[in-house]
Backbone bond lengths (Angstrom), bond angles and torsions (degrees), N, CA, C in turn:
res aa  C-N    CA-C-N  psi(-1)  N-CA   C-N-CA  omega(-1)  CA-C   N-CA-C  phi
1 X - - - 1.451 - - 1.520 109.19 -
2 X 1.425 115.56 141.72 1.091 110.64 173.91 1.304 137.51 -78.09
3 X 1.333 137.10 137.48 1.652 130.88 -141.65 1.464 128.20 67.12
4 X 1.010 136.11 13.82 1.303 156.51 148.55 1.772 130.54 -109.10
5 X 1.188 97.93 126.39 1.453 95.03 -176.37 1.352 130.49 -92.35
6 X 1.177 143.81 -174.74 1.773 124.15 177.88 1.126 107.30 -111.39
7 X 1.586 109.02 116.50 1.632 120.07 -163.62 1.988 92.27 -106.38
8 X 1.374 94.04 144.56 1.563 103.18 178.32 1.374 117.94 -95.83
9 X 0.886 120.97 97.92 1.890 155.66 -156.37 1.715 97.03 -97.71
10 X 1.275 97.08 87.28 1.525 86.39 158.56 1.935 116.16 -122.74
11 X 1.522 103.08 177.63 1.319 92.55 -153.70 1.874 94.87 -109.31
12 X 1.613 127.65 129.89 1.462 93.98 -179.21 1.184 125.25 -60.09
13 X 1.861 99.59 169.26 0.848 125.79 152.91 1.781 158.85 -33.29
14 X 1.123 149.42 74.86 1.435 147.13 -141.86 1.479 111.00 -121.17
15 X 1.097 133.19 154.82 1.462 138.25 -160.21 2.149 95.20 -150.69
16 X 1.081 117.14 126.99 1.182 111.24 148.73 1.355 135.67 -158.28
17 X 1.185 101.82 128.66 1.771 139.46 -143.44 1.492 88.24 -100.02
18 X 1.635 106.76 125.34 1.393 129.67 164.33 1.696 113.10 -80.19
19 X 1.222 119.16 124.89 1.456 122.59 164.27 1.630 102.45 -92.94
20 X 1.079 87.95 159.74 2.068 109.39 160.03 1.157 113.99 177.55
21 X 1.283 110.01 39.70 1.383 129.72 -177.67 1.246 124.15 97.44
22 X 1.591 111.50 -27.39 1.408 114.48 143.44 1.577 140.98 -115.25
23 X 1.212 166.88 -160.52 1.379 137.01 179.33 0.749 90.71 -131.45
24 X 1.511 106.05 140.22 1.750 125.04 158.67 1.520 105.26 -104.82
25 X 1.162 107.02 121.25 1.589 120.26 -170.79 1.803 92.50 -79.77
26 X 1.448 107.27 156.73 1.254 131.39 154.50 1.379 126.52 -104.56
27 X 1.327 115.59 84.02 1.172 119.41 167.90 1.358 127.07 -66.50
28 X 0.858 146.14 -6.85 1.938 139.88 130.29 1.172 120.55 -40.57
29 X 1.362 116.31 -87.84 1.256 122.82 -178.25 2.056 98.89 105.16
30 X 1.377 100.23 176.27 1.648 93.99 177.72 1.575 89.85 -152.18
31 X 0.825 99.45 132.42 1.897 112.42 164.09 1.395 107.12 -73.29
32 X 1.603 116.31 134.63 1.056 161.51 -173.99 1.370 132.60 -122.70
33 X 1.692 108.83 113.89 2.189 84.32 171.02 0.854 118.46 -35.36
34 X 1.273 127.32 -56.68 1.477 129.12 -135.89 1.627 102.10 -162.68
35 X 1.319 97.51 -175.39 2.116 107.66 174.05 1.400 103.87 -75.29
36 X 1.539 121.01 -29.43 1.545 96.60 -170.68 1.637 95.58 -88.29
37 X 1.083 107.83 -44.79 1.609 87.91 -175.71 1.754 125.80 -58.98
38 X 1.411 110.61 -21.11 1.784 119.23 148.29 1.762 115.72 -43.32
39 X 1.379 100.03 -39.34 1.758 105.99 -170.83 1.174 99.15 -78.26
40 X 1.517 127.70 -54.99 1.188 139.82 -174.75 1.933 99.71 -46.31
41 X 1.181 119.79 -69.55 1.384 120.80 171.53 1.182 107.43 -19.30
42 X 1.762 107.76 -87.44 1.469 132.32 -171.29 1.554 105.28 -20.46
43 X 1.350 112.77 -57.83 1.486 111.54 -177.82 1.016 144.34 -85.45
44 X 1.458 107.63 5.27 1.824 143.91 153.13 1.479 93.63 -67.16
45 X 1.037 124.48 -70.96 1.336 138.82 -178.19 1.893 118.13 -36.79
46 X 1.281 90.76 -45.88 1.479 89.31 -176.99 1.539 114.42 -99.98
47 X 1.183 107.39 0.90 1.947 114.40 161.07 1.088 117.78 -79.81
48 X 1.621 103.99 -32.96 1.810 111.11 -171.05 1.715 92.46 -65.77
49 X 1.074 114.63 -61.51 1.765 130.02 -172.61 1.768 99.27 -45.90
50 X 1.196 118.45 -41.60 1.468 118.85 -167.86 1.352 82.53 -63.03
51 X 1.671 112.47 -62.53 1.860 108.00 -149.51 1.965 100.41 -68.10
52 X 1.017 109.17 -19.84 1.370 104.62 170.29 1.857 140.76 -90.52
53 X 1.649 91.35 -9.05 1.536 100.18 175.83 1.589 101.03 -145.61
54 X 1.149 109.35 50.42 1.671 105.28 -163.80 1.564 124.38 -44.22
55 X 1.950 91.76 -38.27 1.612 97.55 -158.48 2.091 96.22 -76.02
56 X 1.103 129.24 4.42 1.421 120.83 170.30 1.971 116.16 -79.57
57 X 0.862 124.34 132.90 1.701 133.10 157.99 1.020 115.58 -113.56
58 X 1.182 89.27 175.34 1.942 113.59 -168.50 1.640 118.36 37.01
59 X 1.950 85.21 66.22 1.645 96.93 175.65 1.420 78.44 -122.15
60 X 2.329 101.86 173.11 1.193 103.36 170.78 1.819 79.03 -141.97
61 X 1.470 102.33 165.20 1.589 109.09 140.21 1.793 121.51 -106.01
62 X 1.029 89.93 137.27 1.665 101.01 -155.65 2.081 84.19 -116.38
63 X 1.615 86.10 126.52 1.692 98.68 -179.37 1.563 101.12 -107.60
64 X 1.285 120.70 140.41 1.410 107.94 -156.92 2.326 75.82 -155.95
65 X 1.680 108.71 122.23 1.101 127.83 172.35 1.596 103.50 -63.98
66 X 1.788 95.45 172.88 1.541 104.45 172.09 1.644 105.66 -43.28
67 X 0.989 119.40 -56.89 1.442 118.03 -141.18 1.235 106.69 -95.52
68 X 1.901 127.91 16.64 1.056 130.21 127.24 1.823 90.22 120.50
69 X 1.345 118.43 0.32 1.415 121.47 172.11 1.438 125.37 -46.77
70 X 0.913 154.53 132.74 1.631 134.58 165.86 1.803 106.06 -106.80
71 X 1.889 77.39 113.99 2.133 96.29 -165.39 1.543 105.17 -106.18
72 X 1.648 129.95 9.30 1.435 136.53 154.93 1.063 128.98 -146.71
73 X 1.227 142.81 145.57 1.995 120.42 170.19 1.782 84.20 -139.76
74 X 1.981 93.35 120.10 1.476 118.93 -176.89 1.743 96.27 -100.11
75 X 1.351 95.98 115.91 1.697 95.98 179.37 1.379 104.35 -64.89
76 X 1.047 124.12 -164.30 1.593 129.16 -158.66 2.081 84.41 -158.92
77 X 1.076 116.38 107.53 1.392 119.65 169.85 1.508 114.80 -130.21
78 X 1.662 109.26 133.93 1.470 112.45 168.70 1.269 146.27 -13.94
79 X 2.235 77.28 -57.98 1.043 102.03 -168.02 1.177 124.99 -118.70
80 X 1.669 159.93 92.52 1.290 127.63 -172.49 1.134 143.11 -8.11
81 X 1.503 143.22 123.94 1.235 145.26 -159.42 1.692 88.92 -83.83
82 X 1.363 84.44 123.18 2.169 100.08 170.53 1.780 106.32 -65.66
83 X 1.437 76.64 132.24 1.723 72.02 -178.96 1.656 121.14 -100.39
């Protein structure tokens, strides 16, 4: 468009690291708008793992920003939490 220039828009950075008593780091990471849409991930993430390793507990997914913070930890459960 004319009068506008092309600004480089990137989206952060997100990392998320499986616990189960020990951590498996994510070395990729996935870009994200924002923290909720990182959380939103995280907990895609830790259903897929439930429906795929159900019979394990006391895992989490742990969302951890560029700068290496950890800003959620999505448990990972068997079973659906009863509501």
């Amino acid at each position: 468009m004319p009068g506008f220039s092309q600004l480089d828009v990137t989206m952060p950075h997100y990392y998320f690291d499986v616990r189960n008593g020990r951590r498996h780091r994510d070395s990729l990471g996935l870009d994200c708008p924002d923290d909720n849409g990182a959380i939103a991930k995280a907990k895609f993430i830790a259903t897929q793992i439930a429906i795929d390793t159900p019979q394990l507990n006391h895992r989490h997914v742990a969302v951890l920003n560029d700068a290496g913070d950890e800003i959620f930890e999505a448990p990972i459960r068997s079973k659906p939490p009863v509501s």
